[in-house]
N, C-alpha and C positions, 0 to 999 in steps of 0.2 A: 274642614277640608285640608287645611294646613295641616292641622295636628295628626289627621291620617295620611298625608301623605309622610310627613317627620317618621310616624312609626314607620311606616312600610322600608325607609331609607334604615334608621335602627337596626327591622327585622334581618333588612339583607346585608348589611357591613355587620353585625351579630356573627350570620353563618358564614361568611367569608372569614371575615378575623378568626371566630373560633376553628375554623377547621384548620388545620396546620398543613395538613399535605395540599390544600385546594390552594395557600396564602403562599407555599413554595415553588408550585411548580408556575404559577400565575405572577406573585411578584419579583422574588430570588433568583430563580430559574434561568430567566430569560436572559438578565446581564451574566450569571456566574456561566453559563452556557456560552455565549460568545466571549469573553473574558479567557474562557479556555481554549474555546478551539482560535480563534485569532491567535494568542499567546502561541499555541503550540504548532497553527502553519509557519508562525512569524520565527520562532526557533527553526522548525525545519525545513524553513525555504534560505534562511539563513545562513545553514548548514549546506544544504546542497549547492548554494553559491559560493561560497569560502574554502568548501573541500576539495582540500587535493592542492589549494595554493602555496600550503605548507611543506607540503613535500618534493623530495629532492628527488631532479628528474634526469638522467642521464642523456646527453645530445651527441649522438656521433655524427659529425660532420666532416663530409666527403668534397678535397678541394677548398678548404676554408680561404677566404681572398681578405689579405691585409686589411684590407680598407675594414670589412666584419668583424675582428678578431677583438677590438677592443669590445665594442659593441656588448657581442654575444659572451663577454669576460667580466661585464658590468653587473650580470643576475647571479645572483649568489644561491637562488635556488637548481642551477643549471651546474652539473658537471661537464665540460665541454672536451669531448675526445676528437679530435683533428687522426679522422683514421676512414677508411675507404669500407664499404659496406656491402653485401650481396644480396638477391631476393631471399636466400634464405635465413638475411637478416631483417629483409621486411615481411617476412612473414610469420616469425616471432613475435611483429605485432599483437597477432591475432590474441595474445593471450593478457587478457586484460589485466593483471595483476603485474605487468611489468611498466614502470615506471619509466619509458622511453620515448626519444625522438628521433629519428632519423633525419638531417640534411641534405640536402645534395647540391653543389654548388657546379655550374658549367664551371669546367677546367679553361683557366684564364680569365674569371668572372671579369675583373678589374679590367683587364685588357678589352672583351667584350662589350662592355657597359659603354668603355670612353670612346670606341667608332660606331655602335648604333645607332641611327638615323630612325625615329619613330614614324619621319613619314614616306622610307622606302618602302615600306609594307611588306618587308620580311619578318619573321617570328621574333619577339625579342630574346632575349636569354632567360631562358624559365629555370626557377628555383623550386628543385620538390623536398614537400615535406611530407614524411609519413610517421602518421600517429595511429592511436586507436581512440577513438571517441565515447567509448567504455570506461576509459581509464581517467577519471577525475582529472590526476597530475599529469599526464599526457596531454586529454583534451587543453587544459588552463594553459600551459607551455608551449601548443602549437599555434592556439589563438593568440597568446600574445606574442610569439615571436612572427605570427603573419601582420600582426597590426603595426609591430616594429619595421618591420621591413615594407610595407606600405607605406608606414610613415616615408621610411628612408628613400624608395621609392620615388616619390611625389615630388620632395627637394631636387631629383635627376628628369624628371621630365618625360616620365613613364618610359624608361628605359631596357625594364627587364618585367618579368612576369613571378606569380608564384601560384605554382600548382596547375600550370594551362594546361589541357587536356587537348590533342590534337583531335580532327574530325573523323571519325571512326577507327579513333585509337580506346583500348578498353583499361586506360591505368588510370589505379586505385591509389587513394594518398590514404583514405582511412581504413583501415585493417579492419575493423569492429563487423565482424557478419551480422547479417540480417537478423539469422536465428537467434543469437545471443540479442540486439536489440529489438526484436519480436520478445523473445523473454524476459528483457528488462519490463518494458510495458506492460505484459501482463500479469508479469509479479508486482506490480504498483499498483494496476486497476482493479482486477478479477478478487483477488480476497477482499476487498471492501464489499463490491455490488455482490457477492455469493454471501455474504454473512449478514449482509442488512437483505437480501432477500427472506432468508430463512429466519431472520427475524420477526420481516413483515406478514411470512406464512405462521409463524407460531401465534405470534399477536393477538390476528385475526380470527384465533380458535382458541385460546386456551382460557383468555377470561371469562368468555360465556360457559366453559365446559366446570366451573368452580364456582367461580363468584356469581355466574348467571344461576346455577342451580341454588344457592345460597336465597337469591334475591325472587326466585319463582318457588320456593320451600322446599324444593327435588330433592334438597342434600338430606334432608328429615329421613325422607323413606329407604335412600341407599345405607344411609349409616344403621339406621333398627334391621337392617340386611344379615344372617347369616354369614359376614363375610368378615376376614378379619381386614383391619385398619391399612396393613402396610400392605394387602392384595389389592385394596383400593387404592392407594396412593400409586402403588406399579403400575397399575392397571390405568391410570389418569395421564400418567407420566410418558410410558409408555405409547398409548393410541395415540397421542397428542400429538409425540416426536413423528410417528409415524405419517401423520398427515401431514405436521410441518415439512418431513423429507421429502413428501411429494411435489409438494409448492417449489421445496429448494431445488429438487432435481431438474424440474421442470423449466425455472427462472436458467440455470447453469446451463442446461442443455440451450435455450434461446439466446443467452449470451456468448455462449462457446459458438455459435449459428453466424452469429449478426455482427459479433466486433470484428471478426476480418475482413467481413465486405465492406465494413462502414468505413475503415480506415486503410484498404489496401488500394492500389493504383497500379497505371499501368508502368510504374518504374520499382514500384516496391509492395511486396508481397510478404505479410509479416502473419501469414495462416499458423497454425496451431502443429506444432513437429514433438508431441508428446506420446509416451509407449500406453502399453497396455499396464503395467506397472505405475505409472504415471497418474491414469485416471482411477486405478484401484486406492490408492492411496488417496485420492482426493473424495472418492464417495467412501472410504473409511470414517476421514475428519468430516466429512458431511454429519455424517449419520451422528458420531459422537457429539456435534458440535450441537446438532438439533437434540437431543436429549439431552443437554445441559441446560440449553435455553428454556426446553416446555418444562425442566425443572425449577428453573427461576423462574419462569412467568406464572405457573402453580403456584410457588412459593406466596406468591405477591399478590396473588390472585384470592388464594383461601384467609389472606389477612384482610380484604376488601368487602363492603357489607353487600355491593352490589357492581353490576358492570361499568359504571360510571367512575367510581372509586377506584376501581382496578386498573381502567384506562390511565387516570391521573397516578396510582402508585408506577403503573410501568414505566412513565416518561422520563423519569431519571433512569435510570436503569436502559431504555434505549440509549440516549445521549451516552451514555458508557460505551455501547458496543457503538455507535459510530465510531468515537475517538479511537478506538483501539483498529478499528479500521481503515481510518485515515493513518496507522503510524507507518504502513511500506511505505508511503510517498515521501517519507522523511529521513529513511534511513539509510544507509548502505552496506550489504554482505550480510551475511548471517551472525545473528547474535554468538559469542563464543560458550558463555554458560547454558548450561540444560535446564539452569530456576527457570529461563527463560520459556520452556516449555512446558509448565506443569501451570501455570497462570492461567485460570479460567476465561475463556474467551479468546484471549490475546496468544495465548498459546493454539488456537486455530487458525489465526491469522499467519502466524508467523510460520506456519507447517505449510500452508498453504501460498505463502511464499516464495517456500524452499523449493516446493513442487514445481512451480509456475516458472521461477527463475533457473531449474535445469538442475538443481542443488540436492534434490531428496536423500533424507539419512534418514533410515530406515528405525535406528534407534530415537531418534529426536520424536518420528511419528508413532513410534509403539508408547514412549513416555507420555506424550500428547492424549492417545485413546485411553491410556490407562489410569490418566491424572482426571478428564472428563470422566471414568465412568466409574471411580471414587468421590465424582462430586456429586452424579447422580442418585451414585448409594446414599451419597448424606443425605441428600433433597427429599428423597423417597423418607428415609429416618423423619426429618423435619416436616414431612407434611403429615404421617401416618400421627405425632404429635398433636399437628395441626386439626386431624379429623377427629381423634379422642378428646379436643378440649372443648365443651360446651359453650364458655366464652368466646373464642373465635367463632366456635359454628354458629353460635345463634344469640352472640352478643351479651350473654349470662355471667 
């Protein structure tokens, strides 16, 4: 009884140990897997907290009052202009690439400050600030110069205010529109769930259409076919993407449906302000992006004895395309080099970020279609290989 149960424990730590892709994605996997993705949110959440603290931010301040001057003379990341301002210099804001703050200080603050009575229940003296909240070094410089001024505040005995908004008065302290942070949003979120969708539709079909015929003998009878090798491999590559596109258009269409109701309200309305241009471009990168993938999942798939094996080879090769999908929520602006767009996979992401964030270059997404379907041409090459070798196909 012992001794056969001893063997049966052998037989199975035998096929485990021996198999090398079952021993990696089962024991290696799983730490090198979170080891990455922790490591690379921990980078760039890191990032996205720290940026923009570096950088020098210009403060025009209107009415600057003695008592502030050292103060606001203490931050060395602050250039401080003691100069009067117009709305059509807050509305300059709006463009996030400017590194600015606006002040405004009631003329007389000081004199103001030292005869108001917080419990006559007159308005106190309000201090506006306008930023744009788009803007890293803006946003960092408005909040800490309001936490300053709360501070300072609180030693006076709430004697002034910052940024009070009267009661059906409609002033704006932050510049940053809607649409631009509607489009931040969904250049972070949408190319993540758009490329693990179409991955999940390829998935789902391409090991059985390979490695399943492998494992039920099917591939026997296509290959003694009349047909040559790289018409099969097109032909595999090909139907597969096609079905995958359906899956993907499908998932994009429900998500394009569902995320603005899920997160719009009745104060903020962050719906979809994209052209016809816009979406042509994104079911372009669709398409290419789905035939690079049912090219890699083929790939991986004709190396597999059977569906089982296939599943375990694609698992790493998933964990790839997530990471490279989690990388907009870490970044900010558009990469300046074009390498960055000929990179399989990640070069759909980041097309599709440019899209999503208002950004589209027209050149960036022709490099993109055109670097995908040179890697398709490989994959087709690679598998037509694949089907002329009788040791892949049938283990010889």
């Amino acid at each position: 009884m012992k001794n056969n149960t001893w063997t049966i424990i052998k037989k199975e730590f035998a096929r485990f140990f021996g198999d090398r892709s079952l021993l990696f994605t089962t024991v290696i996997m799983p730490g090198l897997l979170i080891y990455l993705v922790y490591s690379l949110m921990g980078e760039g959440i890191g990032k996205m907290v720290t940026e923009g603290r570096d950088d020098v931010v210009t403060m025009r301040v209107e009415n600057m009052p003695e008592s502030m001057a050292d103060v606001f003379a203490a931050d060395s990341q602050i250039v401080v202009l003691k100069q009067a301002f117009g709305e059509e210099d807050v509305k300059r804001l709006d463009n996030k690439d400017l590194n600015e703050v606006l002040v405004r200080f009631p003329q007389g603050f000081d004199s103001l400050v030292a005869v108001y009575a917080p419990q006559s229940g007159e308005p106190a003296p309000n201090v506006e600030i306008y930023y744009n909240s788009n803007n890293n070094a803006s946003d960092f410089v408005y909040k800490s110069t309001t936490a300053m001024l709360d501070e300072y505040e609180k030693q006076m005995s709430n004697k002034f205010d910052v940024n009070r908004v009267e009661e059906g008065s409609e002033a704006k302290f932050d510049m940053a529109d809607e649409d631009s942070i509607g489009a931040m949003i969904w250049s972070k979120l949408l190319p993540m769930l758009i490329v693990m969708m179409l991955f999940s539709g390829t998935m789902a079909i391409a090991p059985s259409a390979i490695a399943g015929e492998k494992e039920r003998g099917t591939i026997a009878t296509l290959l003694v076919t009349p047909m040559r090798r790289n018409q099969l491999a097109l032909g595999k590559i090909v139907s597969l993407g096609c079905i995958a596109l359906l899956s993907g258009i499908s998932s994009f269409i429900g998500i394009a449906l569902s995320l603005p109701k899920m997160i719009s309200g009745e104060d903020v309305d962050l719906g979809f302000n994209y052209t016809f241009n816009d979406y042509f471009a994104i079911l372009l990168v669709i398409f290419a992006t789905v035939l690079i993938m049912a090219s890699a999942v083929s790939l991986l798939s004709a190396l597999a004895k059977d569906v089982k094996s296939a599943g375990t080879m694609i698992t790493p090769f998933m964990l790839i395309v997530m990471l490279a999908g989690l990388m907009p929520m870490f970044q900010n602006g558009t990469p300046e080099s074009f390498t960055t767009y000929i990179i399989p996979f990640y070069n759909s992401i980041e097309v599709l970020t440019d899209i999503f964030a208002h950004k589209i270059a027209w050149t960036n997404v022709m490099i993109c279609l055109a670097s995908n379907v040179v890697y398709t041409g490989i994959a087709v090459w690679g598998l037509t290989k694949m089907f002329s070798s009788e040791k892949v196909m049938f283990g010889k």
